[in-house]
N, C-alpha and C positions, 0 to 999 in steps of 0.2 A: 504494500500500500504506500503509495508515493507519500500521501498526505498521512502527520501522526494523530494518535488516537484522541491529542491534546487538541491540535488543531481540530478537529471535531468536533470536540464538544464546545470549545468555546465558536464557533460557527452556530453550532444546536442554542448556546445561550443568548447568542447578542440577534440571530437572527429564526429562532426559534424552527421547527419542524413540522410537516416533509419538508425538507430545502435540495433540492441540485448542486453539488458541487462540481468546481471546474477547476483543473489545475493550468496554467498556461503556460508554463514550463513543459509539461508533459505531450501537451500540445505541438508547440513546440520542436521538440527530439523529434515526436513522427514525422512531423515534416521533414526535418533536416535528414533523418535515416533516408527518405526517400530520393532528395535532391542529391546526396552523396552518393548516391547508388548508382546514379542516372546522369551523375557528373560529364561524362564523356563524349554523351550521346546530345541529341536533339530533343529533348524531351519537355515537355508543358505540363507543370500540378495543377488541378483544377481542383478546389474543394468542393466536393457534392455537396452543397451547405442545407439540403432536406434533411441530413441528418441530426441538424443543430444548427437555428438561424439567429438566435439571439445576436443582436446588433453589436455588442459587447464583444462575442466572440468573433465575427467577421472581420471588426477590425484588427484582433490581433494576428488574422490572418492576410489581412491587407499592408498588418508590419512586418509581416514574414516577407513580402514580394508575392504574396503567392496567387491564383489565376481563381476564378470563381465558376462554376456549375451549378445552373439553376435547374428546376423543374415545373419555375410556375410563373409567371409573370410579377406576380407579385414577391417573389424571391428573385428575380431582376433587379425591381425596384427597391427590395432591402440593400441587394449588394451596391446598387449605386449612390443609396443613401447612407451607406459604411463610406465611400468616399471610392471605391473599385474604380476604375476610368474605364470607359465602356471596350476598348480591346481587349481589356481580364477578363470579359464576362461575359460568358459562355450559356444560351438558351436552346436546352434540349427538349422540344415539343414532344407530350404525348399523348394523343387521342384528344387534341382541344380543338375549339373554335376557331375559324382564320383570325377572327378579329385580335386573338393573345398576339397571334403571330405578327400579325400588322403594327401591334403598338412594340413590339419586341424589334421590328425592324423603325421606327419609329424613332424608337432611343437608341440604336445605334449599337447594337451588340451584335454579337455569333451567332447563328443562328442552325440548330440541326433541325431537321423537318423529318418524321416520321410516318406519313401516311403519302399514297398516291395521292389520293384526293384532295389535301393542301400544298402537295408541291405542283399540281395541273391549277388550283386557285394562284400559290405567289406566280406561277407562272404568268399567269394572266396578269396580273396586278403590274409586276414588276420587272418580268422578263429576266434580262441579264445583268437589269444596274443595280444588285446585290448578289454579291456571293452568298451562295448558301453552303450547308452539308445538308449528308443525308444517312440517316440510320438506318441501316439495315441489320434484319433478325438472319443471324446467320446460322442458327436451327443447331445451335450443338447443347445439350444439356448441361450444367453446371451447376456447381450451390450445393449448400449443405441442405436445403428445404425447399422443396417446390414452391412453397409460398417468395421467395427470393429469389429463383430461377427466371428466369427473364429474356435468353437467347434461346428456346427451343421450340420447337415446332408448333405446340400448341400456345405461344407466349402472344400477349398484345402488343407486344413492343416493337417498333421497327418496322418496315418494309421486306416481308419474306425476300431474299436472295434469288428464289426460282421467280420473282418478277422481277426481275433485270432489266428486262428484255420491252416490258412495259415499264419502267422507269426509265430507259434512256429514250423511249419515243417522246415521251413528255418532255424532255431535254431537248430533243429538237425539235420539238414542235416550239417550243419559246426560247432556244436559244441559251437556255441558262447556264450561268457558271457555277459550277459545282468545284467549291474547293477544298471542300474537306466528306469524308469516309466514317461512318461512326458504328463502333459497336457494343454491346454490354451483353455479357454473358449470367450474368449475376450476383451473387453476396455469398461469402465464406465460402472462397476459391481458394483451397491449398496446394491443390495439382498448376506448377505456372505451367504446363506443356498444354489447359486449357487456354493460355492466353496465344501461345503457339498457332495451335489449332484455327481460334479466329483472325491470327494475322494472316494466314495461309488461304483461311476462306479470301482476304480480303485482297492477296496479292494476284487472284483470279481474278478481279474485276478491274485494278486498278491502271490495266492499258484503256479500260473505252471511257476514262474519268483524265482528261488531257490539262486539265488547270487545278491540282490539285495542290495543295501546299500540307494539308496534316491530313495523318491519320488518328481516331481516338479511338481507341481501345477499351473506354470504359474506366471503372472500377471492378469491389470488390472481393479486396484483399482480405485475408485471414487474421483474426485476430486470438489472440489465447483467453481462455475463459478459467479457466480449469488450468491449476501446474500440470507443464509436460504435452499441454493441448499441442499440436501440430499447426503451423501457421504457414504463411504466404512465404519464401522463403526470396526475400526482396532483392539481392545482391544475384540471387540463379537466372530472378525474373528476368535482372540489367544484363546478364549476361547473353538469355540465349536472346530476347529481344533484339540487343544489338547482332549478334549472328545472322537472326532470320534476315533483318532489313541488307546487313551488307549481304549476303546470299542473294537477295533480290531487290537490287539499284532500280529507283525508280525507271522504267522504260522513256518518262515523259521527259525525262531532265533531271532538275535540279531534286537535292534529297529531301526528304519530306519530313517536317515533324511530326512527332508521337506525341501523343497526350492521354493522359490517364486521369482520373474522376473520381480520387478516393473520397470518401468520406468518414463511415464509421475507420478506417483505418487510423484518420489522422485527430479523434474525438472520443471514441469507445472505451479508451483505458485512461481517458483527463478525466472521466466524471465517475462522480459518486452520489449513490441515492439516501442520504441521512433523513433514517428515521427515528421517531421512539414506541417501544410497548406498550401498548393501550393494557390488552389485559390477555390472561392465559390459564386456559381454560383444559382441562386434565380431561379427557375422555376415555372411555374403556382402553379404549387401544391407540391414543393420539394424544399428543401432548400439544396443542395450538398457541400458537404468538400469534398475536392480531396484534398489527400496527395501526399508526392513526394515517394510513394513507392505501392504497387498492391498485386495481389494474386501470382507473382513471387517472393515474399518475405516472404509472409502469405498466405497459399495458404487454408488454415484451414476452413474460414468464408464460402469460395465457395463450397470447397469441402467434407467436415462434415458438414456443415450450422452449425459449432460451436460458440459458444458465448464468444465474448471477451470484458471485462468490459473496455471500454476507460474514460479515465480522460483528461478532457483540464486542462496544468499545467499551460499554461500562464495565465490562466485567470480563477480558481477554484470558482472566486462569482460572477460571469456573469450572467444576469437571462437567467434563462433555456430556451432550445428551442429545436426542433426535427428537426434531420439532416439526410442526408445518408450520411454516412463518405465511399467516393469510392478511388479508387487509378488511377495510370495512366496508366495503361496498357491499347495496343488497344483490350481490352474484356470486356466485363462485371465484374469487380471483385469490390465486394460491401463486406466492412466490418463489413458495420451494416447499419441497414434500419430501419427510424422512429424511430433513436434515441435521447433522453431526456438529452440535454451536455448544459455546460455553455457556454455560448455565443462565440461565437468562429469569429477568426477572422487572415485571411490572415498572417501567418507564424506562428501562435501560435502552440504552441509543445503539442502533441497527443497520451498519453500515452496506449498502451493496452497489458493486465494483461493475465496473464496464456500463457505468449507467449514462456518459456519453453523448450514445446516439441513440434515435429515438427513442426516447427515454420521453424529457418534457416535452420535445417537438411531436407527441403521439398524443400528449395529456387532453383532458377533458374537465369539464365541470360536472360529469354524470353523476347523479344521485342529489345532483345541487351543493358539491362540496367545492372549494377553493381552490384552484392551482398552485403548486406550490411555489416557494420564491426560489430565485439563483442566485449562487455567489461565485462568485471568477476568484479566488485563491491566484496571487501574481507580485512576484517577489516580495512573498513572504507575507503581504497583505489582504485581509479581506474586502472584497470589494460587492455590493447587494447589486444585480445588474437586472437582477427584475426582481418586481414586488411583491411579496404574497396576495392574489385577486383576495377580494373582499363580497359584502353584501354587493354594495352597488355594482361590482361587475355582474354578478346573477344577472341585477335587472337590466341592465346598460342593454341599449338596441330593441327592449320592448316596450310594446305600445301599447299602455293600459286606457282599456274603453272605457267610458263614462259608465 
């Protein structure tokens, strides 16, 4: 645990509990392991910032140097209101309206297009006086959970690869300039001969693609959850990547950029989810911790069945025992089942790790409970970078009838 058990609790005191915690040092390191790796080559970071857009956070990704990927228009406009200058900031459509698309080309950013249907629209609209990309599903399986698979045959993502053939008519039919290639195969990718795999699909296409300047390759790098977990193995990735591209010079010319779109990679092990014990409750066969916070807060454990390492800080040399650590929502929301914690006990503070990325970017007000607040931990300081919601947020944005 980056952050000490000290630092916790005084976080739990001055700014009370559930809170998010962020370390930005830890932050940080990810990024720098990345650009060290890749030192050599041609390559562009883009932080997928859906994983965590807190405005707080973007800018210390904007002190890094580092390159931004959106998912929504409105995560555009966050990044450009962190200060991003519109060449960092990368807009990958999917499945939206022309209109995101149009104010995306508007403000002046990157733009991938993922569907025929809006690239035959910007066509029309715009012809060739914007470069675009274009994402294609290049149908290979990947990911630790079908639910975060995202390049495979049955996925929504992208433009299947076996319409090719209809993506380049639309290309000549308006002319367009297509200068960048995109793909994403999906989340908790250990094997990098998956990333292999998609640069190969992508060096099959990339003679009838004559103005092209990058290739993106996506994210969704491995991260450890669990001692001894198996991870992306980052320096292998920099290796054969660089192999694959000089094996295959671009035919058009000049060498092409690579870009990559991590996000839980460079966020997932900075946060932490501080809670405390509400109450615990001994059943025939089950010994329950209920926290004062649910799967409206963490909604991860329910929804991935992801693993979050919890630490009891109040109490680190307790003899061990096996809990379910659940929350208070009227659902089923179980954080962990038949877990090995030290002894724990009615208000004691509940740390759990890798809590990152979508963690609060998932959260909800469900059941009518509060958000919880965030704190950016940053050289050695606490800093509150969102608020705990309150009453008035409930009612904010409704319109009570007479």
């Amino acid at each position: 645990m980056t952050l000490s058990h000290h630092q916790f609790s005084e976080i739990a005191a001055q700014f009370g509990t559930p809170t998010y915690v962020y370390h930005a040092e830890t932050i940080s390191k990810q990024y720098q392991l990345l650009t060290a790796a890749f030192v050599d080559q041609p390559v562009k970071i883009f932080y997928a910032c859906k994983a965590l857009t807190n405005v707080s956070i973007l800018n210390h990704f904007k002190s890094l140097d580092a390159n931004i990927d959106c998912s929504s228009i409105n995560e555009v406009k966050l990044a450009l209101y962190a200060g991003f200058p519109v060449e960092k900031v990368l807009y990958t459509s999917n499945g939206i309206g022309f209109d995101e698309i149009e104010e995306a080309r508007a403000l002046g950013v990157t733009i991938n297009v993922d569907s025929l249907s809006n690239l035959k629209k910007f066509g029309e609209k715009y012809g060739r006086s914007y470069p675009i990309g274009v994402r294609f599903r290049p149908n290979i399986m990947a990911g630790g959970n079908l639910k975060i698979a995202t390049g495979h045959d049955k996925s929504k993502f992208g433009i299947p690869i076996d319409q090719l053939e209809e993506l380049l008519a639309i290309v000549q039919q308006y002319d367009l300039c297509i200068n960048g290639l995109h793909i994403h195969t999906g989340s908790e990718i250990k094997d990098v001969d998956v990333f292999v795999k998609g640069i190969e699909v992508l060096f099959d296409i990339i003679p009838y693609f004559k103005e092209l300047t990058y290739i993106d390759l996506g994210g969704g790098f491995k991260v450890a959850y669990k001692k001894g977990d198996a991870v992306t193995d980052i320096p292998l990735l920099a290796k054969k990547v660089g192999e694959a591209f000089a094996n295959h010079p671009n035919p058009n010319g000049k060498p092409l950029e690579i870009w990559f779109e991590p996000g839980k990679y460079l966020v997932s092990e900075a946060g932490y989810f501080l809670t405390e014990v509400s109450v615990l409750k001994q059943t025939k066969n089950i010994l329950f911790a209920s926290v004062n916070s649910g799967f409206n807060h963490l909604i991860r454990p329910m929804f991935y069945e992801s693993y979050h390492h919890i630490t009891n800080i109040s109490n680190p040399t307790g003899v061990e025992k096996n809990y379910a650590v659940v929350g208070n929502i009227c659902e089923t929301d179980t954080f962990a089942w038949d877990r090995k914690l030290n002894e724990i006990r009615e208000g004691d503070l509940l740390v759990m790790a890798n809590a990152g990325a979508y963690g609060f970017e998932m959260s909800s007000q469900y059941n009518s409970r509060f958000q919880p607040a965030e704190v950016l931990v940053k050289d050695g300081q606490y800093h509150l970078i969102r608020k705990r919601s309150d009453f008035e947020d409930l009612l904010r944005n409704q319109i009570i009838l007479p």
